[in-house]
N, C-alpha and C positions, 0 to 999 in steps of 0.2 A: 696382910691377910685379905682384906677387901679388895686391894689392888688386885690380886689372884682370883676372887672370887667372879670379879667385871670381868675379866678377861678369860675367862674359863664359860661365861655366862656368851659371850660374846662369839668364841668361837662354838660353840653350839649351836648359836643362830646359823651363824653361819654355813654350818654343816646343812643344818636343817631345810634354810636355803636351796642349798648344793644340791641335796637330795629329791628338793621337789624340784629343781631343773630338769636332774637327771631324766627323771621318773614322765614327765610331762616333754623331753626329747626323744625317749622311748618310745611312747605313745605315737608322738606325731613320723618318726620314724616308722614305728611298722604301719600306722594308717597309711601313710604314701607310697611302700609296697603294696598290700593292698591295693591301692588304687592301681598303681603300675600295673600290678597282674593281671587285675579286671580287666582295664579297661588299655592294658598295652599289648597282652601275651592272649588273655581268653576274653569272648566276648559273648553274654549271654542271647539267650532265643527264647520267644515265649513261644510253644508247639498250638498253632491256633487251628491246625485241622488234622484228623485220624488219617493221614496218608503213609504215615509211619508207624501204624501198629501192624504189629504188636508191640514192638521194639522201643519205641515213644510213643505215649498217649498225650492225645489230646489236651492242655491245658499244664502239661510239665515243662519244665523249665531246664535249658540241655546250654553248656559252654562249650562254644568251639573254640580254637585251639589255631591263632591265626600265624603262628609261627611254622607251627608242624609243616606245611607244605615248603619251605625255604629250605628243611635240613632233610630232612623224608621224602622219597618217593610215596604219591600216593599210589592204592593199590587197589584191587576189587576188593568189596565189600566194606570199605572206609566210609563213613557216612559223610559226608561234604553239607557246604552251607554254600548256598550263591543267590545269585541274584535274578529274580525270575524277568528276562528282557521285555516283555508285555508292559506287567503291573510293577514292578518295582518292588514285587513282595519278595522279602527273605523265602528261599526252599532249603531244608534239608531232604535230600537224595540218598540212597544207596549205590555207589559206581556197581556196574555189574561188567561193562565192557571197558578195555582199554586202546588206549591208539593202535588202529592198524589190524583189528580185529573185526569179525563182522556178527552179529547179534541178531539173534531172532527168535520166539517162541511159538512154539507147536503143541498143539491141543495141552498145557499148561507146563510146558517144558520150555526152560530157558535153555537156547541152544549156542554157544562161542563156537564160530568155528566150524558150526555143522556139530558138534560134539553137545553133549551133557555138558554145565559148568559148575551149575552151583545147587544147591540142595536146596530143591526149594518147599521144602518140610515147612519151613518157617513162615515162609507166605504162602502156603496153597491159600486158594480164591473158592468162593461159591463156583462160581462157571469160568471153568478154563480160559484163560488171556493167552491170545495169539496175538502177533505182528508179523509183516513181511522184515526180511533181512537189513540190516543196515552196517554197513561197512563205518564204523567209525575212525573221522580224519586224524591225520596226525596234529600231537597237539591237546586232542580232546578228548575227553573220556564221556559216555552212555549211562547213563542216573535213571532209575526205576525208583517208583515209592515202593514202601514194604507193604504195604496193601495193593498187589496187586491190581486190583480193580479200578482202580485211584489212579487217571490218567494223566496227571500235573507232571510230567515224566519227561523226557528224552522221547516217548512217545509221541509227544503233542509236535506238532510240527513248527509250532511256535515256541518252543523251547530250545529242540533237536539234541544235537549233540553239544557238552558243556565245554568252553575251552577252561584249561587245565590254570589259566591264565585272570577266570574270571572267579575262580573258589577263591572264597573267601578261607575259609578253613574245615578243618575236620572236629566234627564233633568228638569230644571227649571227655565229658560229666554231665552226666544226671544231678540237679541239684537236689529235689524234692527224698531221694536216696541215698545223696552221694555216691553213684555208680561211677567208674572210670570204664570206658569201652576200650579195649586194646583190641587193634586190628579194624575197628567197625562196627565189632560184636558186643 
């Protein structure tokens, strides 16, 4: 009866064991997804200036999505991450022109093409934003901030046009929310 007892006591340990391996390989399992996702698939942005409101303010925290460009075309109005060639600072942009297009704004009309393109309800500005036309290269896609006014842009002649080549990715969460943007929006 004792003999049964030790051994009955013994494999319990052992279970018990068992169970906190499991439990503690678990664990370290989903923490290294995690980390894979962060820091393989999305990579976080701290938003440190209003050139994107309304849309992102100032001081939220947005993941782009660094795969998204390898399987997807991007498209207008996809928010992008790159790298601004001056300073070395992260930008998010909104694409508003694509290759092979020509871009321009008139007394606060964003004009593709000579035509109307996009609605631009969402960023009207204090005082009307104009630009002369610009034929964007192939290759590169035209990045506007959502604050119009906010010249850190495809505007700036020190920026220009982005090649398609240097996005880093598309933004897609909101963390302070948890928003997911499909399409940009």
């Amino acid at each position: 009866m004792e003999l049964i007892e030790r051994r009955s006591l013994r494999l319990r340990q052992s279970h018990k064991r068992q169970t906190v391996w499991r439990y503690l390989s678990a664990v370290a399992i989903g923490l290294a997804l995690v980390f894979v996702l962060l820091l393989g698939w999305f990579s976080p942005v701290y938003i440190a200036d209003p050139s994107m409101e309304p849309t992102l303010r100032e001081g939220e925290t947005v993941l782009y999505d660094r795969l998204y460009k390898h399987f997807f075309l991007l498209q207008r109005t996809d928010m992008v991450a790159f790298t601004d060639p001056q300073s070395g600072q992260l930008l998010i942009k909104r694409i508003v022109a694509m290759p092979g297009e020509t871009v321009s704004a008139e007394d606060g009309l964003l004009l593709i093409d000579g035509k109307y393109a996009l609605n631009e309800q969402d960023y009207m500005t204090e005082a009307p934003f104009a630009f002369e036309p610009v034929t964007v290269p192939e290759g590169c896609v035209f990045v506007l901030s959502d604050d119009r006014n906010y010249g850190e842009d495809s505007r700036n002649g020190a920026i220009g046009c982005i090649e398609m080549s240097d996005i880093l990715g598309v933004v897609r969460f909101r963390l302070d929310r948890f928003t997911m943007f499909v399409n940009g929006n």
